[in-house]
C-alpha positions in Angstrom: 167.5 189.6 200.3 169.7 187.3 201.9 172.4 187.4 198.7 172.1 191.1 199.2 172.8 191.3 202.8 176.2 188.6 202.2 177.6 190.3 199.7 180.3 191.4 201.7 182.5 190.6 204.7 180.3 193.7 206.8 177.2 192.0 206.3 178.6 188.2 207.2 179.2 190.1 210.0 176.1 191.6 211.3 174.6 187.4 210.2 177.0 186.5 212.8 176.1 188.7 215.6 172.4 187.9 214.9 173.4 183.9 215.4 175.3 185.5 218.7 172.3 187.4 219.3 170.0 184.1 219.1 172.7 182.2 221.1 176.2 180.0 220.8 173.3 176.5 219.6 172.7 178.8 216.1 176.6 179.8 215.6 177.3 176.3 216.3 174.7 174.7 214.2 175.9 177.1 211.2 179.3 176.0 211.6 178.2 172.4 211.5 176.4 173.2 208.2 180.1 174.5 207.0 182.3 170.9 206.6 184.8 173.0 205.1 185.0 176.0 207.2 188.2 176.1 208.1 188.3 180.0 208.8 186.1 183.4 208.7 187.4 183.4 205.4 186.2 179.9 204.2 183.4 180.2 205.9 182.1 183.5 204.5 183.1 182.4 200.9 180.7 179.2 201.6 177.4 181.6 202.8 178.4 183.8 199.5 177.7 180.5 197.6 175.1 179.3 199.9 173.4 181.9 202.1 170.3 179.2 202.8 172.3 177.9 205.0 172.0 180.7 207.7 168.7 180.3 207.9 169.0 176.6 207.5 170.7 177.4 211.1 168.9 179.3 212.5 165.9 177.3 212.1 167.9 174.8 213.3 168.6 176.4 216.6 165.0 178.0 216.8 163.9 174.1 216.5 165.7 172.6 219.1 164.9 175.3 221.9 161.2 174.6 221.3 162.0 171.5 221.9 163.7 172.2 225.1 160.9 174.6 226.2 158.3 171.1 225.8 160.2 169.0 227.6 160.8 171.5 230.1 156.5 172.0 229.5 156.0 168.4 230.2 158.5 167.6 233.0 156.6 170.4 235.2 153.3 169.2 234.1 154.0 165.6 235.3 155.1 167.0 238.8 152.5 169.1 238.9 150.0 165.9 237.8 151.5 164.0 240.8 150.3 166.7 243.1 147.2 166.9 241.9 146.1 163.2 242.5 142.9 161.8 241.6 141.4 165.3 241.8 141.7 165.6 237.7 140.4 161.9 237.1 137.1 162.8 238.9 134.6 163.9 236.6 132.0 166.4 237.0 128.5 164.7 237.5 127.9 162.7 234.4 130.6 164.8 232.0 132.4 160.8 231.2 132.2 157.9 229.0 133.1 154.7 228.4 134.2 152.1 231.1 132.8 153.2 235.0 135.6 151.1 236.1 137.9 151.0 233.8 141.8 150.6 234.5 142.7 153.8 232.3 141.3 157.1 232.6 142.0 159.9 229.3 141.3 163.0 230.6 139.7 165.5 227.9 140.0 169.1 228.3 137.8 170.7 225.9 136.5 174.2 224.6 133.4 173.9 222.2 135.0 176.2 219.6 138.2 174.3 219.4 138.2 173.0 216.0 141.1 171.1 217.3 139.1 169.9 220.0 136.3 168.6 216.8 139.0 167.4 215.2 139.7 164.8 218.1 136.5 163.4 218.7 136.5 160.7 216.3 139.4 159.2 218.1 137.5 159.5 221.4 134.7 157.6 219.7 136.9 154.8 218.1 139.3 154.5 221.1 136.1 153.9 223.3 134.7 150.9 220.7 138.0 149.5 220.8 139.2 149.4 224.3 136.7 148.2 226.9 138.8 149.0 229.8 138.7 153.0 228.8 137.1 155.5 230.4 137.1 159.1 229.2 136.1 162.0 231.6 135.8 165.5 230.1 136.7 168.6 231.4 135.2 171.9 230.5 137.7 174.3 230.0 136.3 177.6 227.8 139.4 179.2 226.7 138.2 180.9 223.5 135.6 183.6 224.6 131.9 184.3 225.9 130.4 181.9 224.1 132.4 179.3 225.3 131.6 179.8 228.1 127.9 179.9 227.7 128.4 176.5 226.5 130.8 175.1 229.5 127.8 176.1 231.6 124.9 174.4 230.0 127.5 171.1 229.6 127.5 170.8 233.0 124.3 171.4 233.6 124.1 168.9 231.0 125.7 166.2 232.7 124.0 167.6 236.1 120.5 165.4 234.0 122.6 162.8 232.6 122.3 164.1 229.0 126.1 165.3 228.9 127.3 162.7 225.8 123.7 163.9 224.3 124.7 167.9 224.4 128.1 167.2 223.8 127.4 165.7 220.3 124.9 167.8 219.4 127.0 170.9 219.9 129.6 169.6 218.1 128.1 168.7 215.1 127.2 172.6 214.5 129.4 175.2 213.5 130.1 176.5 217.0 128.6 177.5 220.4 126.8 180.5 219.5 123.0 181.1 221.2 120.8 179.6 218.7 123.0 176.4 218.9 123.5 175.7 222.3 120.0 176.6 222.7 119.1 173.9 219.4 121.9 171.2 221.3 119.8 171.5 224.6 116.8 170.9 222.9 117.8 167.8 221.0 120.0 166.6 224.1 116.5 166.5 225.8 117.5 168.8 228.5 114.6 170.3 231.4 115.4 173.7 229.9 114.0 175.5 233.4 116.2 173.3 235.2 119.5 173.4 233.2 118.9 177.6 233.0 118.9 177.7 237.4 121.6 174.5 237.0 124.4 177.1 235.0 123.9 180.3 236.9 124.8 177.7 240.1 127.7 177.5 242.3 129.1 174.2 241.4 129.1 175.1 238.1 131.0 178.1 239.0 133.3 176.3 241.6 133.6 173.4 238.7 134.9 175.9 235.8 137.4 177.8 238.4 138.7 174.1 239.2 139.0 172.9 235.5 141.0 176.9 235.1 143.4 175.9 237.9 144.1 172.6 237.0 144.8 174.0 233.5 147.4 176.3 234.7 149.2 174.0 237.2 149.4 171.2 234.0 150.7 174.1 232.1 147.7 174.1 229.2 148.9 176.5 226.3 145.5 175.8 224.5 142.8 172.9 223.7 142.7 170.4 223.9 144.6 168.9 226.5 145.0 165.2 227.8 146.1 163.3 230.7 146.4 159.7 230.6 148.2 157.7 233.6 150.8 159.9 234.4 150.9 161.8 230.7 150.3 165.1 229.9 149.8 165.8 226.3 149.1 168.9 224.1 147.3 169.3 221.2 144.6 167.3 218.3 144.9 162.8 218.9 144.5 160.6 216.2 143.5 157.1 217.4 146.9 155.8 217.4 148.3 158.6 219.2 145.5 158.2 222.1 146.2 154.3 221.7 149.6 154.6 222.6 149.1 156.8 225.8 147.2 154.2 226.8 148.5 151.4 226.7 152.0 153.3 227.8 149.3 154.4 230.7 148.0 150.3 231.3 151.9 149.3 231.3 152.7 151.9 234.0 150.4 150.3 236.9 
């Protein structure tokens, strides 16, 4: 298609207002792919004999303004983190892990249908064995539809007994929050069922989720999960070594 639409000086021409269209970075990053360009005329031979290129440049430009847009995503997130204060380290009843006094607090926020979210737990669980000094505190945050919430509510009410870790894991390890397996989770978490069904129709479990939802916005959350580590805020799946390092970047900045 793109031979097709080169095959003449018209249809270099309409390329070029679609790089103007996208912005002076693509025209710019097309004429650095063109060492020999030295005019229209060079440079439209050269896209006859290679038309990748102007999608080489475009994705080139496309590139480096989503990388502006995180930067510009993480710079208001870290002045919106300094805001905030200890208000997003404090976890809700018994929804942490690891050290109670530990010098560096990861802050998860999670939604139980995240597979994302799955994906990141077995770096929780190794960064935890590793590093004494840890502690993790999750946050419910149910981004991804009823039954997420559902299971945000009966988390909390979870940690509310003391069982969070218990229903956290359990849920987890099924296929995904629907009834029969947050019901099967608070079963095997050991949960007082009477009590956890009052504890999630509560208002601190309302007031908790509308907090968590706040927070997410003023940290600028795009999706699960989300963490924030010392004065970090970072987006998307951990490995171990990515958490690691936000750590001990975390440690270094006290």
């Amino acid at each position: 298609m793109i031979e097709r639409l080169l095959r003449s000086p018209l249809a270099l021409a309409a390329a070029l207002v679609l790089c103007a269209f996208l912005g002076a970075g693509a025209y710019a990053g097309l004429q650095a792919l063109l060492p020999h360009a030295g005019s229209d005329r060079a440079m439209h031979d050269y896209i006859i004999a290679h038309p990748e290129v102007l999608m080489e440049s475009v994705d080139r430009y496309n590139a480096s303004e989503r990388a502006k847009a995180e930067r510009e995503q993480s710079d208001a997130a870290q002045k919106a983190l300094a805001a905030i204060g200890p208000r997003v380290e404090t976890p809700y009843a018994g929804a942490w892990a690891g050290n109670p006094k530990g010098d560096v607090t990861v802050v998860a926020f999670m939604d139980y249908a995240c597979g994302y979210c799955r994906a990141s737990l077995p770096a929780i669980e190794q960064l935890l064995k590793t590093d004494p000094g840890v502690r993790i505190v999750y946050r419910e945050i149910p981004v991804l539809g009823p039954d997420s919430v559902v299971a945000a509510r009966w988390a909390l009410a979870a940690a509310e007994q003391g069982k969070f870790l218990a229903f956290h894991s359990a849920l987890y390890a099924t296929d995904g929050p629907s009834t029969e397996n947050i019901a099967a989770a608070a079963r095997l978490a050991g949960l007082d069922l009477a009590r956890a069904e009052a504890t999630i129709k509560s208002k601190a479990v309302e007031d908790e989720l509308l907090s968590n939802s706040d927070l997410g916005q003023k940290l600028r959350m795009t999706g699960t999960p989300t963490w924030v580590v010392g004065k970090q805020v970072l987006y998307g799946a951990r490995d171990y070594a990515g958490l690691a390092q936000a750590v001990a970047a975390a440690r270094k900045g006290k």
